[in-house]
C-alpha positions in Angstrom: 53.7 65.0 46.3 56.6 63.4 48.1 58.3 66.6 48.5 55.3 68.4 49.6 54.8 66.0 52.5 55.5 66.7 56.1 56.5 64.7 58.9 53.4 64.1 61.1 52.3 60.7 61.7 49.1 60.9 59.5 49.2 61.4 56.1 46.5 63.8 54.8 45.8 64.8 51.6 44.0 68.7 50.3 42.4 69.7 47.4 45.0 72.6 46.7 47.4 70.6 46.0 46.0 68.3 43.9 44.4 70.2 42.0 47.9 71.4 41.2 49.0 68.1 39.7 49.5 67.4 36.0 47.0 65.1 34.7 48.6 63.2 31.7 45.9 62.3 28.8 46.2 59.6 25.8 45.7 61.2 22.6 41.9 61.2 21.5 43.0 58.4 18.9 44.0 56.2 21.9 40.9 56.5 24.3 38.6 56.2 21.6 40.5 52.5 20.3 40.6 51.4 24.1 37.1 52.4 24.4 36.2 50.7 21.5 38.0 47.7 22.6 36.7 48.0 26.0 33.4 47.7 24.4 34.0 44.7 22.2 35.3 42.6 25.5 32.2 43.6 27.1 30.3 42.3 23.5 32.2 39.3 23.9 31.6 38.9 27.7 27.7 39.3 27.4 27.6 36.5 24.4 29.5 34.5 26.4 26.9 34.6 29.5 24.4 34.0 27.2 26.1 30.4 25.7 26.7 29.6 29.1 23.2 29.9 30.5 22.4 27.9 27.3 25.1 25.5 28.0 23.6 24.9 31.4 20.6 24.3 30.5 21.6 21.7 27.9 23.5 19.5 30.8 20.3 19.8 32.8 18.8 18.2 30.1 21.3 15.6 29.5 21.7 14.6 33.3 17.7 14.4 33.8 17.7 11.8 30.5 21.0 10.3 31.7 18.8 9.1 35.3 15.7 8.2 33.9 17.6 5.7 31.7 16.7 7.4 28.0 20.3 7.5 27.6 
């Protein structure tokens, strides 16, 4: 790309020639263990919301016994 550039003040950039660049691809094996990776973080990440709206909702709890003296 660098050698295709010219010298005018604004950069642009055409279809042409990318299209002409090389697109480098993982193996099959590797996209399919990030994407199965990439779905276990987002596993992990929903469970997690979950325990934290849970965990909210216990310190709610806690705080309204704490001022009305229960505790």
């Amino acid at each position: 790309m660098n050698q295709s550039a010219n010298a005018s003040s604004q950069a642009n950039l055409f279809q042409g020639p990318i299209r002409k660049l090389p697109i480098v691809l993982p193996p099959v094996e590797l996209q399919a263990d990030f994407v199965e990776k990439a779905t276990a973080v987002e596993r992990l990440k929903d469970q997690l919301g979950v325990q934290l709206v849970e965990l909210d909702a216990l310190f709610v709890s806690l705080q309204h016994r704490a001022f009305r003296g229960e505790l």
